[in-house]
C-alpha positions as CSV (number, residue, x, y, z in Angstrom):
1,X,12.1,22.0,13.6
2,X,13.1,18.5,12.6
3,X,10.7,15.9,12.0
4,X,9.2,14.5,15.8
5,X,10.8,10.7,14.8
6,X,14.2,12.1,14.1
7,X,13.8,14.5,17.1
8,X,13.3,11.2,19.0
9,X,15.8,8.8,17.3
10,X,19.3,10.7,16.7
11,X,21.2,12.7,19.6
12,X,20.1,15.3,20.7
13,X,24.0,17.2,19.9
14,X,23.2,16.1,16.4
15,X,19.6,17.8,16.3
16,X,20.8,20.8,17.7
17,X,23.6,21.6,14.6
18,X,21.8,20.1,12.2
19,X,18.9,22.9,13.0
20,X,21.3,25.9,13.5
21,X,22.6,24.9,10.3
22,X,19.3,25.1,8.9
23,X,18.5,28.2,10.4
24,X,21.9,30.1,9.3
25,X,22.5,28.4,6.0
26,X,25.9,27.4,6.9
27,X,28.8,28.5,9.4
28,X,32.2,27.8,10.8
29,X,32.9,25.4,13.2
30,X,33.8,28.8,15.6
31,X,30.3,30.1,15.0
32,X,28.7,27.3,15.5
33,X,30.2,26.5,18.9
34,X,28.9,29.6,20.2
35,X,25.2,29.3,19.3
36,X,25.3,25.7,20.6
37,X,26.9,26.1,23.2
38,X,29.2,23.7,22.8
39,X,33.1,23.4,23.0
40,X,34.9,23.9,19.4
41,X,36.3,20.4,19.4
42,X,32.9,18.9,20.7
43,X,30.9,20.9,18.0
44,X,33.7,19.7,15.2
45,X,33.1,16.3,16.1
46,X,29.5,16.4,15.4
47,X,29.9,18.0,12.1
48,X,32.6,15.4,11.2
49,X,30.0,12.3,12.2
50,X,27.1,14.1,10.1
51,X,29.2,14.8,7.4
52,X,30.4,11.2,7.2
53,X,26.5,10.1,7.1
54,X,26.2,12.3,4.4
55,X,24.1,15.2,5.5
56,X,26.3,17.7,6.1
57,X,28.8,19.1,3.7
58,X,32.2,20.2,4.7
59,X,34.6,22.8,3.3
60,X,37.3,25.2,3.5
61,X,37.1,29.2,3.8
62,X,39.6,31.1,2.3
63,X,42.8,32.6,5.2
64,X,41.6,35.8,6.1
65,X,44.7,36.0,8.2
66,X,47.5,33.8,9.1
67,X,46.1,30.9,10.6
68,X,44.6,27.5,9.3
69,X,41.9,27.8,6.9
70,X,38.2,27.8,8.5
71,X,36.1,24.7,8.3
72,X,32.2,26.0,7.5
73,X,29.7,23.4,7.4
74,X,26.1,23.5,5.7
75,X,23.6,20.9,5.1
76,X,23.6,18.1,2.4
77,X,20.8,17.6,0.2
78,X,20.4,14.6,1.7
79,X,19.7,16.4,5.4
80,X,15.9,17.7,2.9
81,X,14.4,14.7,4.6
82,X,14.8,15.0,8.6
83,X,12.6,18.4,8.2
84,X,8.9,18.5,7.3
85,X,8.0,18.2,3.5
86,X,4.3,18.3,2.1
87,X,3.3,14.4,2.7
88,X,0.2,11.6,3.0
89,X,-1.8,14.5,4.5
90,X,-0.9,16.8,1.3
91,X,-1.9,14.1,-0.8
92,X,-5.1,13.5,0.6
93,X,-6.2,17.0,0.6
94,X,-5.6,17.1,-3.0
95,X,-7.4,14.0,-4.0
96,X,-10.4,14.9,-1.3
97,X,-10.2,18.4,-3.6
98,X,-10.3,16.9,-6.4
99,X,-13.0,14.4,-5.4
100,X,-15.5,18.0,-4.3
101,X,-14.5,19.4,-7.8
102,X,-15.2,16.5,-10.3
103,X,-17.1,14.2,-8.2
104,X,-16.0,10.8,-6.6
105,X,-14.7,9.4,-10.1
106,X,-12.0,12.8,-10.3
107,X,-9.2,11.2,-7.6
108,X,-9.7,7.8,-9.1
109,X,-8.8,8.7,-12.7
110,X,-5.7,10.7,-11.5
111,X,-4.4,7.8,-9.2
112,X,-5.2,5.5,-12.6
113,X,-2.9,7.9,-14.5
114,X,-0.2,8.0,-12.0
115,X,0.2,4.2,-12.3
116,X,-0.3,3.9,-16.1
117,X,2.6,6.5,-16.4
118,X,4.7,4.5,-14.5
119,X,4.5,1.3,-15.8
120,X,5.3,2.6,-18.9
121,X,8.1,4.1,-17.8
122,X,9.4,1.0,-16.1
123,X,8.2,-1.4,-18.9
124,X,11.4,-0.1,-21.1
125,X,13.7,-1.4,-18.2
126,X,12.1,-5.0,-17.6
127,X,11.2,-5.7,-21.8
128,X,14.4,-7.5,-22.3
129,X,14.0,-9.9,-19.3
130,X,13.4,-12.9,-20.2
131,X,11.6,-14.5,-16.7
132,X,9.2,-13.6,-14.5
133,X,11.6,-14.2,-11.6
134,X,14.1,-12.0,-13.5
135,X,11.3,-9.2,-14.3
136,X,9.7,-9.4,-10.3
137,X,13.8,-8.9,-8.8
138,X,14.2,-6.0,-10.8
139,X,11.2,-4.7,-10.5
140,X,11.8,-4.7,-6.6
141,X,15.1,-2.9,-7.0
142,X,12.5,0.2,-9.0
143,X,10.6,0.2,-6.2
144,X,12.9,0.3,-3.5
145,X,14.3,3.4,-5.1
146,X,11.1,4.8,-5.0
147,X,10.3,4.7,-1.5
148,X,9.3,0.8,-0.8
149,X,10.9,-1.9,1.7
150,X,10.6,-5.0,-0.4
151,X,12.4,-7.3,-1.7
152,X,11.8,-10.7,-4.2
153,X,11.9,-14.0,-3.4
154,X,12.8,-16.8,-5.8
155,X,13.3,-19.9,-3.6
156,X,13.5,-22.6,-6.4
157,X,10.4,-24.6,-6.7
158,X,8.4,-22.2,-5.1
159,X,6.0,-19.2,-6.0
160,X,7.8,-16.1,-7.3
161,X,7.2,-13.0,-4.8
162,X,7.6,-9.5,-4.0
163,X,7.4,-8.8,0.0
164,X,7.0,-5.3,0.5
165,X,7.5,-3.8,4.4
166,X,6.6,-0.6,3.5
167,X,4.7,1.0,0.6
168,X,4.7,4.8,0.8
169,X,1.5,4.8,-0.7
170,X,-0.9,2.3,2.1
171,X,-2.4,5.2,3.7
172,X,-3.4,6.5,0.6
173,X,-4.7,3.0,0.0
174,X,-6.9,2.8,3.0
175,X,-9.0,6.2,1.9
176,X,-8.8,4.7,-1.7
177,X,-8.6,1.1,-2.1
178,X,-9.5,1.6,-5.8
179,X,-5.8,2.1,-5.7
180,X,-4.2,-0.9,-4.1
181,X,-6.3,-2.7,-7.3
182,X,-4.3,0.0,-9.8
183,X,-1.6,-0.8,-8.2
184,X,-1.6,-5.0,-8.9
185,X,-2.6,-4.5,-12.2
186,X,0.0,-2.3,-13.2
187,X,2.2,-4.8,-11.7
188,X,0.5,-7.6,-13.1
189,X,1.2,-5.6,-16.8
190,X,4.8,-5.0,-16.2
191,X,5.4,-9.1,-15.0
192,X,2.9,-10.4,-17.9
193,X,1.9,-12.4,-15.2
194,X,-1.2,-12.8,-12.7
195,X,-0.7,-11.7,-8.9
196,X,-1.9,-12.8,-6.1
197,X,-2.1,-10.3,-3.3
198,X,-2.0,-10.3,0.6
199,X,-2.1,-8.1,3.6
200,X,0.1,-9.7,6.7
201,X,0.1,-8.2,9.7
202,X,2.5,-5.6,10.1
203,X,2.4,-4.7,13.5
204,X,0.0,-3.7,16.9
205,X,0.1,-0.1,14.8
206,X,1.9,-0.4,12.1
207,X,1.1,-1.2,8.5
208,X,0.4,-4.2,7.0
209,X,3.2,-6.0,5.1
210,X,2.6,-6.7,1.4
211,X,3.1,-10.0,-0.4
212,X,2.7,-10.0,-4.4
213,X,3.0,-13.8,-5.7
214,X,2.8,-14.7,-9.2
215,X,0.7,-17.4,-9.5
């Protein structure tokens, strides 16, 4: 049920309550240890570890007898993103649909609309700065909340640049390259500056790493 890379990357105790807890929308710790499998202590432990990553929440039932109250665990809103979500291959569809209903111009002028409406919106948070350098660090911070590994650089004396290790939006770039262009320019726009972009090898397989410079 979980995505294959976190099926592959966290333990497998952890996979197994984090998808009973998805299946059941929640249960004691008692509960839980029987449809695991796993000992009550052993099962609490795991819950404990998730909840202190932050995707599982933790709290008390109400004494239906005497006794200590019953932990019930259920999953975090943070947990939304070990399980499959509509993705790159979503998005693709849609633009390839769009594309066979108003020709090849029709994904083009929405991707060209996505980026205008962001720069807008992030041209009333980088207005006030007065440098470039200033401007491209903050503008880094935007994106990383937004799904990119990047991070500025502003060695003195040299170029200011934006290195990006990830860029949710690449794949989309390779079946649209119109894009990657969109992309710079609204970049460009937002720094008042003109950009210099590269592709760096990322990897035997993975994808390219990004370097914006302000030349």
């Amino acid at each position: 049920m979980l995505l294959p890379v976190f099926r592959d990357l966290i333990k497998a105790q952890w996979r197994v309550v984090l998808e009973e807890l998805k299946r059941s929308g929640g249960m004691p710790v008692s509960d839980l240890s029987r449809k695991t499998g796993g000992s009550y202590m052993t099962v609490k432990t795991h819950c404990e570890e998730l909840t202190k990553a932050g995707y599982v929440v933790r709290t008390r039932l109400p004494r239906v007898e005497v006794g200590r109250p019953e932990i019930f665990y259920s999953l975090a809103a943070k947990s939304d993103a070990l399980f499959p979500e509509a993705g790159v291959g979503f998005t693709l569809e849609l633009l390839d649909e769009l594309k066979q209903m108003y020709g090849k111009s029709g994904p083009e002028k929405l991707l060209f609309q996505y980026f205008q409406k962001r720069q807008d919106r992030w041209a009333k948070l980088l207005e006030k700065l007065p440098t470039p350098a200033e401007k491209a660090s903050k503008l880094a911070k935007l994106r990383e909340k937004e799904g990119c590994s990047c991070h500025c650089e502003c060695e003195p004396g040299a170029a200011v640049r934006i290195v990006e290790l990830h860029n949710p939006l690449q794949r989309v770039f390779e079946h649209y390259p119109r894009a990657a262009a969109m992309e710079t320019r609204m970049l460009e726009a937002l720094l008042g500056r003109r950009l210099i972009r590269r592709e760096l090898p990322g990897g035997r397989e993975s994808l390219p790493h990004i370097v914006f410079e302000i030349s």
